[in-house]
Backbone as numpy.savetxt, mean C-alpha at the origin, in Angstrom:
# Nx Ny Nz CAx CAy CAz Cx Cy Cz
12.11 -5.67 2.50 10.89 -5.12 1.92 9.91 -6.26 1.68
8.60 -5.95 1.96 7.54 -6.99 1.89 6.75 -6.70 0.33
6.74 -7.89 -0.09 5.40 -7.22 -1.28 3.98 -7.67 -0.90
3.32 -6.96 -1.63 1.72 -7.74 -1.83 0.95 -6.92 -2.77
-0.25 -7.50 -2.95 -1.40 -6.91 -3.91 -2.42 -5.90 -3.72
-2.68 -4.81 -4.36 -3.59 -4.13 -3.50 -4.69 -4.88 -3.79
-5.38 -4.67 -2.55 -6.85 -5.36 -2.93 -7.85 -4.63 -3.02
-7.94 -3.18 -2.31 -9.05 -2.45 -2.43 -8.56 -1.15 -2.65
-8.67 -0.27 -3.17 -8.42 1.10 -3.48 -9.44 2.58 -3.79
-9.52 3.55 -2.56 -10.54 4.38 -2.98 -9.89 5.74 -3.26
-9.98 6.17 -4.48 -9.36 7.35 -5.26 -9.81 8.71 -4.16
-10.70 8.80 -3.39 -11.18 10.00 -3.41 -10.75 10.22 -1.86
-10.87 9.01 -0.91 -10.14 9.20 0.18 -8.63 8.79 0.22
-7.75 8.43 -0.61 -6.73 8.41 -0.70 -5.82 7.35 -0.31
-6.61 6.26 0.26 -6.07 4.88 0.90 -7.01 3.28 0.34
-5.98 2.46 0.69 -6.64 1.19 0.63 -6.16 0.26 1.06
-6.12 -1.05 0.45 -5.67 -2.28 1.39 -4.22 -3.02 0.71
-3.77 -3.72 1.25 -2.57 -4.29 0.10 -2.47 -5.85 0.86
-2.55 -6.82 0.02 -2.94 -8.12 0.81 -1.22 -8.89 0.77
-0.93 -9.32 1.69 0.74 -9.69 1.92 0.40 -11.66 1.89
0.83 -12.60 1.87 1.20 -13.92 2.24 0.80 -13.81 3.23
2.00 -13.25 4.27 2.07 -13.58 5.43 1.25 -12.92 6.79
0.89 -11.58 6.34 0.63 -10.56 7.21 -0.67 -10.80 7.32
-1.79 -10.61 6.08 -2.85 -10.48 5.45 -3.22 -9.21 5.35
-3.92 -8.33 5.60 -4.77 -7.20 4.74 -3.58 -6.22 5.34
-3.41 -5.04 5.00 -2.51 -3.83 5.38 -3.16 -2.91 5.11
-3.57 -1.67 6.00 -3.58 -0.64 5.40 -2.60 0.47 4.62
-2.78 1.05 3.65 -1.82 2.14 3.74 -2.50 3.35 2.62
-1.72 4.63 2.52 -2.33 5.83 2.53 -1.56 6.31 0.83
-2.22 6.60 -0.25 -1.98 6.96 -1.39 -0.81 7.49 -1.39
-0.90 9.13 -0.19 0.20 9.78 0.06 1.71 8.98 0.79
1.84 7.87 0.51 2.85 6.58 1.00 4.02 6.06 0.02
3.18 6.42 -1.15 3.94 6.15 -2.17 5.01 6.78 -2.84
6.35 6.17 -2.73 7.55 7.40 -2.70 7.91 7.63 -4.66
7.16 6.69 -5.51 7.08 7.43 -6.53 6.22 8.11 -7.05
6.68 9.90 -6.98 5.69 10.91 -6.87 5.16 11.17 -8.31
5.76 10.71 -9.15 5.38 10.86 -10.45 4.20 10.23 -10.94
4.03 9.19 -10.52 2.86 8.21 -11.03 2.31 7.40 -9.97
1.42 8.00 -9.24 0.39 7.69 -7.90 -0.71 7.03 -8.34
-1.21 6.53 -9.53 -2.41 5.98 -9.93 -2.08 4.56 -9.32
-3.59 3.94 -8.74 -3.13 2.90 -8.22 -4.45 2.20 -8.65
-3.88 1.11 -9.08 -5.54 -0.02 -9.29 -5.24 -1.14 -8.27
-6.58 -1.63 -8.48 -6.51 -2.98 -7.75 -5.77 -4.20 -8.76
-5.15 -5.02 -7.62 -4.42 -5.90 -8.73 -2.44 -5.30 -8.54
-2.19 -4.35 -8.54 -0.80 -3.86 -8.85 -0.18 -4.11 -7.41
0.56 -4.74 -7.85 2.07 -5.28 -7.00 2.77 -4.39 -6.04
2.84 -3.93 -4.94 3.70 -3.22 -4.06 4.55 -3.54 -3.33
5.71 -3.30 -2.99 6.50 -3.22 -2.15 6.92 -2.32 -1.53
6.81 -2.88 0.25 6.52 -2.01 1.20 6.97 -2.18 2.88
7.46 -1.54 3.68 7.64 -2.05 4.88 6.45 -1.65 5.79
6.56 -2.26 6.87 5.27 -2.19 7.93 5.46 -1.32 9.01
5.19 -0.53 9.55 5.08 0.09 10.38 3.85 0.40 11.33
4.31 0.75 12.78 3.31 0.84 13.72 2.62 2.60 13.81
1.40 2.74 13.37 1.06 3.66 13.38 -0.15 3.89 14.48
-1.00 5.26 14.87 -1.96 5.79 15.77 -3.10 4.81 16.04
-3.09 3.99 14.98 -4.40 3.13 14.47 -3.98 1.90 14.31
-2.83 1.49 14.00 -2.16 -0.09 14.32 -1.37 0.25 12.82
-1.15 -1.33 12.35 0.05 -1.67 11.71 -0.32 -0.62 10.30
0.85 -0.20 9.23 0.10 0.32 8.26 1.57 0.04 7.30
1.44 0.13 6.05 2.60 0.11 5.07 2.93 1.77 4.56
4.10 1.30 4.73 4.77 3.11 4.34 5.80 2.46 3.60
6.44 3.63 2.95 7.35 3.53 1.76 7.35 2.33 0.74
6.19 3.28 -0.03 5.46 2.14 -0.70 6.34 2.74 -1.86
6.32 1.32 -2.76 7.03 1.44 -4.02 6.48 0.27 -4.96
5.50 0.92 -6.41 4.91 0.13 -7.54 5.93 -0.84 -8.20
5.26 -2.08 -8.12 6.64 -2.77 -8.44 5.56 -3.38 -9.66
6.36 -3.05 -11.22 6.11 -3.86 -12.69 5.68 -5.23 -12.60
């Protein structure tokens, strides 16, 4: 599992960016996040996540808020 930071986040379309070390910017999609209970996401909060090849290029799925 990779972590990084989100860096940009837009509530209303449902995606944003998550910045890694190594990778640099990632996209990935609100609906990604496998804890369904608490989807609020700011900029700043810690994720961990793997990478995957999606329609549009690389993107993070099975995202998980890490404290």
């Amino acid at each position: 599992m990779i972590t990084g930071t989100v860096t940009k986040f837009d509530a209303a379309k449902g995606n944003g960016m998550i910045q890694t070390p190594a990778d640099g910017e990632i996209f990935f999609r609100q609906r990604s996040i496998e804890n369904r209970r608490n989807r609020d996401v700011q900029v700043g909060q810690l994720m961990g996540f793997v990478i995957v090849e999606a329609q549009y290029g690389p993107q993070a799925a099975h995202l998980k808020m890490i404290d």
